[in-house]
C-alpha positions in Angstrom: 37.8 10.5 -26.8 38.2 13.9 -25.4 42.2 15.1 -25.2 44.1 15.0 -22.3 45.8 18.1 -21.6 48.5 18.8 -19.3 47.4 22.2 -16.6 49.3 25.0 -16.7 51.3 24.9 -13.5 52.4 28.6 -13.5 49.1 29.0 -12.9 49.1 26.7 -9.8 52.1 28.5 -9.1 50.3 31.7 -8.8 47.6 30.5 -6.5 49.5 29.5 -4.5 51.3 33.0 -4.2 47.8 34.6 -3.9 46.9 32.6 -1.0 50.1 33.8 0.7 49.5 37.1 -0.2 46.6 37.0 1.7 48.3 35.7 4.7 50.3 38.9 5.0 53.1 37.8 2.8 55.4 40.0 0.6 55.2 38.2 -2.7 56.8 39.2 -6.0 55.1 38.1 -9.2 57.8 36.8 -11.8 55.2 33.9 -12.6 53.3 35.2 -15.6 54.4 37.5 -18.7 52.5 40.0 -18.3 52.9 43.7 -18.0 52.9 45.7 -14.7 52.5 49.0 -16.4 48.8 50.4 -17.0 47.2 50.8 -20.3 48.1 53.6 -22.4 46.8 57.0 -21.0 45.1 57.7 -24.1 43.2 54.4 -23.8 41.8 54.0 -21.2 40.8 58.0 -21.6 39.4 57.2 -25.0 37.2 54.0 -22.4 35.7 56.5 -20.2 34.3 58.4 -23.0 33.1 55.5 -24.7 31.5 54.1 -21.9 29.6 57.9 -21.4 28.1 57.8 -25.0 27.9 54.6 -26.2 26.1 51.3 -25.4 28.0 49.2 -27.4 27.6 45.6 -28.9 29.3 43.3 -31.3 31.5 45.4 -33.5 34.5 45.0 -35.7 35.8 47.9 -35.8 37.1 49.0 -39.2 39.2 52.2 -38.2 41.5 49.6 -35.9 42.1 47.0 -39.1 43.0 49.8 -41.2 45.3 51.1 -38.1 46.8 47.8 -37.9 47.6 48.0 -41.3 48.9 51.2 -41.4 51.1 49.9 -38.4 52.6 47.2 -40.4 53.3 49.2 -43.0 55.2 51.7 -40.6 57.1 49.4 -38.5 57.9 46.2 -41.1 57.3 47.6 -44.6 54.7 44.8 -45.2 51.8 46.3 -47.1 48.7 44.3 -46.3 45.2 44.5 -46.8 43.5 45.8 -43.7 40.5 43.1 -44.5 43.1 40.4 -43.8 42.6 41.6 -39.7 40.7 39.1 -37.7 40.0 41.3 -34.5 40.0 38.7 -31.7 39.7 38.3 -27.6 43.3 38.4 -27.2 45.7 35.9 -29.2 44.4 32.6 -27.7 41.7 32.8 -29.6 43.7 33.8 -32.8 45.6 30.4 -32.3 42.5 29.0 -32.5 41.2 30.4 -35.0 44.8 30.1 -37.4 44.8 26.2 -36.4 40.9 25.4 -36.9 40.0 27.3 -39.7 43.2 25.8 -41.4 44.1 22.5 -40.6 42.3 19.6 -39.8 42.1 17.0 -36.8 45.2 14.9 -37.0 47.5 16.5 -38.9 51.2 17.4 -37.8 52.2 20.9 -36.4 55.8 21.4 -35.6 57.3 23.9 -32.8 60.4 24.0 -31.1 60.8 22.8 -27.5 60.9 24.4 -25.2 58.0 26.3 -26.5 54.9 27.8 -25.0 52.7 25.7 -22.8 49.3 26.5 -24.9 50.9 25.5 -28.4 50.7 22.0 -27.4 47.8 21.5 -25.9 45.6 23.7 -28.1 47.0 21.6 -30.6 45.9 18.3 -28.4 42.4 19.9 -27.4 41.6 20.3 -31.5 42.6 16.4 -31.9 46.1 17.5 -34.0 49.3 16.3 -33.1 52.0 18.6 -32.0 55.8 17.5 -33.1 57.9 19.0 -31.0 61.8 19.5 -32.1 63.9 19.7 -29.2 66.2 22.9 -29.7 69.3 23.6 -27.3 71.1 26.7 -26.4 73.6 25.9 -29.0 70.8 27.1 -31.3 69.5 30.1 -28.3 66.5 27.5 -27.6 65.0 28.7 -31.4 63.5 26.4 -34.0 66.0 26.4 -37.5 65.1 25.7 -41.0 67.9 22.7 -40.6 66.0 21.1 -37.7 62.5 21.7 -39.6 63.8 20.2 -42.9 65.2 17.0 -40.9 61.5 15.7 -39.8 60.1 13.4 -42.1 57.3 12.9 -42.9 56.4 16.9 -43.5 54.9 18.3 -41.2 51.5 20.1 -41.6 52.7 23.4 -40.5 54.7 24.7 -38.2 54.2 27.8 -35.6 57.1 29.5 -34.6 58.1 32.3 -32.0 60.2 35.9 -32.4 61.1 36.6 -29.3 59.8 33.2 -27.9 58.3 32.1 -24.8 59.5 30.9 -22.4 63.0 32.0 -23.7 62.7 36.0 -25.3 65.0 34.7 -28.1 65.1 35.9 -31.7 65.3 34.0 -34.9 67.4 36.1 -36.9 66.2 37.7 -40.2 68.2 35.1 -42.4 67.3 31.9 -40.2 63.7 33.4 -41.2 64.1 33.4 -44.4 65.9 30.2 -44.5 62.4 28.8 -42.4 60.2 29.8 -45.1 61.7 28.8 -47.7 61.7 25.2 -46.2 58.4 25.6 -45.4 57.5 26.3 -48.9 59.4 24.1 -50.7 57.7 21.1 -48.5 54.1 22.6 -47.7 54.6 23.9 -44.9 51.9 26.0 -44.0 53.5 28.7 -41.2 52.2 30.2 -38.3 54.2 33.1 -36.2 53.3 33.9 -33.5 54.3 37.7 -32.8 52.9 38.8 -29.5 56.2 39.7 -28.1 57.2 42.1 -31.1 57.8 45.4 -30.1 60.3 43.9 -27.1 63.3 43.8 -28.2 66.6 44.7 -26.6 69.4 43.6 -29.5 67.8 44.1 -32.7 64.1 44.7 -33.8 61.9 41.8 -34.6 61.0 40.7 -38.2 57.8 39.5 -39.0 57.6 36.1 -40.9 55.2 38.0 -43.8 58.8 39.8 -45.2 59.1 36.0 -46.2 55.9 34.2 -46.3 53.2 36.6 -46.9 51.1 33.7 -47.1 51.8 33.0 -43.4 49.1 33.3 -40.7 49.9 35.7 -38.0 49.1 35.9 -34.4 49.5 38.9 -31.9 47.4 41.2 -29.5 47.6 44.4 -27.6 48.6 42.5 -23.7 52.3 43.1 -24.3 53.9 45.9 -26.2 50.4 47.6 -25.7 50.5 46.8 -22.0 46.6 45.9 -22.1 46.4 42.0 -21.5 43.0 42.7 -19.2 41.5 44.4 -22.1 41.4 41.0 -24.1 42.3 42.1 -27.2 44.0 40.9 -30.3 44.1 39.6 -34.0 44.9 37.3 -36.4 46.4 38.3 -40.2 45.3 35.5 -42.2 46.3 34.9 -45.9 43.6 37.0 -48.6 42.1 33.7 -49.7 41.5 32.6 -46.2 40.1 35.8 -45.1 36.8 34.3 -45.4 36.6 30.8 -44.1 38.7 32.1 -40.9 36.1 34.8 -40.0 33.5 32.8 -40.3 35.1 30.3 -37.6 35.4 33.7 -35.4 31.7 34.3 -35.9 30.6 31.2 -34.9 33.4 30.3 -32.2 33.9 33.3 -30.3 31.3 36.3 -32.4 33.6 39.3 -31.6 36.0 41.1 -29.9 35.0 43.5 -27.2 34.1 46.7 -28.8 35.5 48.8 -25.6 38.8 47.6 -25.7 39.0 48.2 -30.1 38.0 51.8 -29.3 40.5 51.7 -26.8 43.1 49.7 -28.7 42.9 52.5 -32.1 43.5 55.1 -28.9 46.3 52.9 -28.0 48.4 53.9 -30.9 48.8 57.4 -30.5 50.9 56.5 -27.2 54.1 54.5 -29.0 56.3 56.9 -26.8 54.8 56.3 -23.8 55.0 52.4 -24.7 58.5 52.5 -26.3 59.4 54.0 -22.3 58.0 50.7 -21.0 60.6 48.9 -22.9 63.5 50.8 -21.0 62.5 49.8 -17.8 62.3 46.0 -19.1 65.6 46.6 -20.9 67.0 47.7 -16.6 65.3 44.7 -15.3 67.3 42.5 -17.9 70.8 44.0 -16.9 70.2 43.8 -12.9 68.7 39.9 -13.7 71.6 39.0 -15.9 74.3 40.6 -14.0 73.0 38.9 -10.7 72.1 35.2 -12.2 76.0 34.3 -12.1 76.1 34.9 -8.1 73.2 32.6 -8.0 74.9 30.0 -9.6 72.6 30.2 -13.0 75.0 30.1 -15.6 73.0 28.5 -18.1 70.6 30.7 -19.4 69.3 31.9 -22.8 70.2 35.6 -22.8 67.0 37.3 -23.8 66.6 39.3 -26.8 63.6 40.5 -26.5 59.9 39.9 -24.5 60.4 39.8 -20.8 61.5 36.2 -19.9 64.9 34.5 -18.6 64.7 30.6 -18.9 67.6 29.5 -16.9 68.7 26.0 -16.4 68.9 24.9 -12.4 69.5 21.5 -13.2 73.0 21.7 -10.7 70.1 22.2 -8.0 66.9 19.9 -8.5 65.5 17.6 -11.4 61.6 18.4 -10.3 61.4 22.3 -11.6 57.7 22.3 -10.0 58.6 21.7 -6.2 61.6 23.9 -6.5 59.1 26.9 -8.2 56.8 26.2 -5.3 59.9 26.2 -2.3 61.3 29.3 -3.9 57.9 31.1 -3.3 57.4 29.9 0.2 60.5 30.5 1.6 61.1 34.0 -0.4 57.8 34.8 -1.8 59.0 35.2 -5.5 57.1 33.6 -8.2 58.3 31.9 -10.9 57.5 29.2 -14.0 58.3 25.7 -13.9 60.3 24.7 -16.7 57.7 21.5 -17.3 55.5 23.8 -18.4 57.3 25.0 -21.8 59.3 21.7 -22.0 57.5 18.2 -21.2 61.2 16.5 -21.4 64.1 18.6 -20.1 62.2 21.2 -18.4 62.1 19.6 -15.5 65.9 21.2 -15.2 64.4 24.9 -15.7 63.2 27.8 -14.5 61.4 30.9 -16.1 61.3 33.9 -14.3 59.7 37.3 -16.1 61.2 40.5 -15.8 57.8 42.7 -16.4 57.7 43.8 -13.1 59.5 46.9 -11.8 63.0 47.5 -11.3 62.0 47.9 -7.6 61.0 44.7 -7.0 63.5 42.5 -9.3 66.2 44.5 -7.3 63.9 43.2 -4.3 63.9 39.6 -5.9 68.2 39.4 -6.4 68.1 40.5 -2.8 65.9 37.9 -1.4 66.9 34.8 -3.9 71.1 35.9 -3.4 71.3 33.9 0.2 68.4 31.0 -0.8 70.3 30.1 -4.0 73.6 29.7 -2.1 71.7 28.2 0.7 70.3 25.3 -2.3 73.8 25.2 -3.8 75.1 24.0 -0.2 72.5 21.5 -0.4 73.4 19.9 -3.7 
């Protein structure tokens, strides 16, 4: 029988906002996490000349692998292999590829809830079966190796999130460690999910291979690199699964686009330019946080990194998606339900992404100050 998965309602959310927009109306787009800036300068310059000499085709490109290694050396100390790179069409298909070329229909993958809408339902559409460990802001929303060592049987594996959607919290370096060595000590085959690295406002991000360098990782160029359109990212799989994971690439999905790896190698000869992204997120943050408390949001997850604030509005409404969809037609801003990263308690939250300009979020606190009071009245 074919799974049923739940949509993705942020996306209804931002059809609906498109169809206004075409009406005439002002709309502000804190729906989605991605990033308003452009592409690196020196990638898209490094495109045009591509697209003048080359005709291109299917292409791994070996210079980018052995970039990304160099990369990881650089920013993590991890040495690894640059044949370990799986060169993907973004990171949806790396969870794909980490989960099918890996685990088998059935088994048990933990992930903390709230967690990100595709974990679950990737998980459902390849027939496994996703255990979901509910994690509070007493713990910042963030899976622990105390919650994963409760869950009996085992799990399978497990894929966790630093910074984390829908939430931008970290799991510090010792609650890391602590994870994998749960993990090992019951089986635990780990998957970390890294996409948001790079984005971090407190304290940089540690990747999971410092203490599982058997652990599968996921991550792409659409946000630190600013080029989600380019559809471009990888998977680091463990040496002696190099093999049986490309050949699921091959076959699944052949390979990534070959303009957006010349691109992507061009991409990292801009880190300043991208590093100055992060100080515009990093205003965003401050005006958001410093106005949330005048809207009566109290309860939020203070992000450490990515570009997300998950903030609890259950004072206000128990039905996160008709509130999402009355804050955009009455203001224009859009935002995630909470259902979408939490099937259980989020229908009391509400995700709102800061990767816009500081223009516009100072836009946003201006137009949400008087409906917030006006829903507080309400209540």
């Amino acid at each position: 029988m074919n799974a049923q998965l739940e949509p993705f309602h942020a996306i209804a959310i931002s059809k609906l906002a498109h169809a206004l927009k075409a009406q005439g109306r002002s709309i502000i787009h804190m729906e989605f996490g991605q990033p308003s800036t452009a592409a690196p300068k020196t990638a898209i310059a490094r495109a045009h000349a591509v697209l003048d000499a080359e005709s291109m085709g299917y292409w791994e490109s070996a210079p980018l692998k052995e970039r990304l290694a160099r990369f990881y050396q650089e920013r993590y100390g991890v040495q690894v292999e640059a044949d370990r790179f799986i060169l993907t069409c973004g990171a949806s298909p790396a969870l794909v590829l980490a989960l099918s070329a890996m685990f088998a229909p059935g088994d048990r993958i933990a992930m903390a809830r709230p967690g990100y809408v595709a974990y679950r339902n990737t998980l459902k559409a390849l027939h496994m079966t996703p255990v979901e460990i509910a994690c509070g802001a007493e713990v910042g929303f963030q899976l622990t190796a105390a919650a994963l060592a409760a869950v009996e049987p085992a799990p399978h594996g497990v894929i966790i999130a630093s910074p984390a959607n829908p939430t931008g919290t970290l799991i510090k370096a010792e609650e890391l460690q602590a994870i994998a060595e749960v993990c090992r000590a019951r089986g635990i085959r780990i998957i970390s999910d890294e996409i948001y690295h790079g984005l971090s406002y407190v304290e940089p991000a540690q990747t999971i291979l410092a203490y599982a360098p058997q652990a599968q990782v996921v991550s792409s160029f659409s946000k630190y690199f600013s080029m989600a359109g380019w559809r471009l990212g990888w998977l680091l799989a463990p040496q002696d699964h190099v093999e049986r994971a490309q050949a699921y690439c091959g076959n699944l999905f052949l390979t990534a686009p070959s303009l957006s790896q010349h691109a992507g190698l061009a991409a990292f000869d801009a880190l300043a330019e991208l590093d100055a992204h992060i100080d515009v997120y990093r205003e965003n943050r401050r005006l958001l946080l410093a106005a949330l408390p005048a809207l009566g949001l109290t309860t939020v997850a203070p992000p450490d990194g990515a570009f997300y604030i998950y903030a609890s509005i259950a004072h206000l409404t128990d039905d996160s998606l008709t509130f999402c969809k009355r804050l955009l037609e009455d203001t224009g801003i859009a935002s995630a339900p909470g259902i979408d990263f939490d099937p259980v308690d989020g229908k009391h939250f509400i995700r709102f992404s800061f990767a816009v300009s500081t223009a516009e979020i100072a836009e946003a606190i201006r137009r949400m100050t008087p409906w917030f009071a006006a829903q507080a009245a309400k209540a």
